[in-house]
C-alpha positions in Angstrom: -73.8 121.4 -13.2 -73.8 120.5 -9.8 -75.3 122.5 -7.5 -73.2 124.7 -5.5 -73.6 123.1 -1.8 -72.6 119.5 -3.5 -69.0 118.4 -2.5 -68.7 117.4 -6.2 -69.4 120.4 -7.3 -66.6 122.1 -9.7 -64.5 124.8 -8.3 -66.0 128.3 -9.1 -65.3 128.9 -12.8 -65.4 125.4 -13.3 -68.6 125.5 -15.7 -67.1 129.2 -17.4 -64.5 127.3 -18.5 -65.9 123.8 -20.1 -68.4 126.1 -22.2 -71.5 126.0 -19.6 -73.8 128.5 -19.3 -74.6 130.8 -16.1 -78.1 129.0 -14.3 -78.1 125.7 -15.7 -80.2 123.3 -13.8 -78.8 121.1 -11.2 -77.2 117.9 -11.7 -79.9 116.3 -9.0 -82.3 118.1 -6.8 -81.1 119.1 -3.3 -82.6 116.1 -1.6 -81.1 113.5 -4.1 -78.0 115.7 -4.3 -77.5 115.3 -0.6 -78.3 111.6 -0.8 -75.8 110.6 -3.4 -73.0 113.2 -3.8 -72.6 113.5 0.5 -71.3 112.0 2.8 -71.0 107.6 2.3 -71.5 108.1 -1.7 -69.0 106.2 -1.9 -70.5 103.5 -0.4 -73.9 103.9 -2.4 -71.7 103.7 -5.3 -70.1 100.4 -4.3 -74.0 99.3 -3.4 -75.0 100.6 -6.9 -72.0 98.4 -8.7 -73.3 95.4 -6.2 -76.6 95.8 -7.3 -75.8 95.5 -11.2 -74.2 91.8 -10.1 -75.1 88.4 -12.7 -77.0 91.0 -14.9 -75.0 93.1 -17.9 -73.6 96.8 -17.0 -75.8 98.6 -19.9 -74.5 102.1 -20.7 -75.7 104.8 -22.8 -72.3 103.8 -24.8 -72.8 99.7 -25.3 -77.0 99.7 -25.4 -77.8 99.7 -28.4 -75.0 96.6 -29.1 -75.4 94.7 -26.0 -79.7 95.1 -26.0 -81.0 96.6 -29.3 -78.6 94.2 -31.6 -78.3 91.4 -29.7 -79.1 88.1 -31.4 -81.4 86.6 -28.9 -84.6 88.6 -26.7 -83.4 91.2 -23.9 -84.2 92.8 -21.1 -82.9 95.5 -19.4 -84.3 97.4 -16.0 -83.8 101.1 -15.5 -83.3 101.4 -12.1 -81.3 103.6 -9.1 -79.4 103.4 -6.6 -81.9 105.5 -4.2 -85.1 103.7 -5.5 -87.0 101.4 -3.3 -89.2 99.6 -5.6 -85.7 99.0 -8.0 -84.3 97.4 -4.5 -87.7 94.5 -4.9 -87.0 94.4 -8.5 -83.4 93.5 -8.7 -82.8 90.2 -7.6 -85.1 89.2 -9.9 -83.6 90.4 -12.7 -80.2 88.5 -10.8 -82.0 85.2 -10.9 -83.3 85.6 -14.3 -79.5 86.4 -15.6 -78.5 83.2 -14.6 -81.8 81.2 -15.7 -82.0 82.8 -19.0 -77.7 82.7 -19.0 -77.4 82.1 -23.4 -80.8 82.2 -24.0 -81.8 86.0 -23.2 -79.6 89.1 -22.4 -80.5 90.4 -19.0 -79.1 93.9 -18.5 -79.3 96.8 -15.9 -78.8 100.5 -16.8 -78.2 103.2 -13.8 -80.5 106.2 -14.9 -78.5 108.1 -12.4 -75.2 107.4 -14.3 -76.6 107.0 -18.1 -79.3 109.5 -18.6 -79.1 109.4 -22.2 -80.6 106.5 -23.3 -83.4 106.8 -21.1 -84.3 110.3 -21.7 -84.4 109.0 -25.5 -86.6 106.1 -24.8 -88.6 108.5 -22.5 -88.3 106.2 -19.3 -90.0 108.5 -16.8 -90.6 106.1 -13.4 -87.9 103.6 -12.3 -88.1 100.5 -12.1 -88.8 100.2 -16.1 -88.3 97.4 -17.6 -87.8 96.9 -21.6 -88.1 93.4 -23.5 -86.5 93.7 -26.9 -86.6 91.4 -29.8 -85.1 91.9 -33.5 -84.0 95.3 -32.3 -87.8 96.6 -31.6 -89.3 97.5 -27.9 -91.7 94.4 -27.6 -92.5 95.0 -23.8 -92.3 97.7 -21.3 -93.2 96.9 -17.7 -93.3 100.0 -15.2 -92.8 99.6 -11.5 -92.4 96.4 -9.7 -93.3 92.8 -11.3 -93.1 89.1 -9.8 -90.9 87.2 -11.2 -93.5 84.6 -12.6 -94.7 87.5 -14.7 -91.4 88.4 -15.6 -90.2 85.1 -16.6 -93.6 84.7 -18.6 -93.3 88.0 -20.9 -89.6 86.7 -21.7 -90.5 83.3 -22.7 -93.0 85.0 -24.7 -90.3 86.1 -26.8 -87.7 83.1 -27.1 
């Protein structure tokens, strides 16, 4: 639930009503919170869909089709919006969507937005990156890597 000072926040009797229990823990913590539900989210949020650009929109609804099933290697970065190192990390992951364009699936996934997935994969720093091959976790990369590296793990795997 959000907490009570964010401007997203349900109005009171909100959480009664869709079943949620008195003291849950806050949707984000009061620094994030202020960062990404205040004033200008809006604008974040149109920087976080400009940041997902030549790469795939992974959710916690399409991931296991688009990565886990997919036909040829993937890689998806678990990133944010608010995260610096993600910021280094992303246009890399934008070149290598277009280099690897029917060769690879390149993918992004906003923890912020679809916590699922990465709470079940037990992604704990941003930026993570996961290389998948015949449905199995063949690579996981954590915090930021050049895109020599990058480019080297995933030929690894074509």
């Amino acid at each position: 639930a959000p907490l009570p000072h964010c401007p997203t926040a349900e109005p009171p009797g909100a959480e009664a009503e869709a079943g949620a229990e008195a003291g849950t823990a806050p949707h984000l913590s009061p620094n994030l919170c202020s960062t990404m539900c205040g004033p200008g989210a809006p604008g974040r949020q149109a920087e976080a869909r400009k940041m997902a650009g030549k790469a795939l929109e992974v959710t916690d609804g399409n991931f296991h089709d688009v990565i886990m099933n997919a036909d040829v290697p993937a890689l998806v970065d678990f990133w944010a919006v608010w995260c610096g190192p993600c910021r280094v990390v992303a246009p890399i992951v934008e070149e290598l969507a277009e280099e690897y364009a029917g060769r690879a699936v390149i993918g992004k996934m906003d923890v912020d937005q679809n916590k699922q997935v990465a709470t079940q994969l037990g992604i704990q720093a941003i930026p993570t990156l996961l290389l998948v091959k015949g449905g199995q976790i063949a690579d996981r990369i954590v915090g930021v890597v050049d895109k020599n590296s990058l480019r080297a793990r995933l030929d690894a795997l074509l």
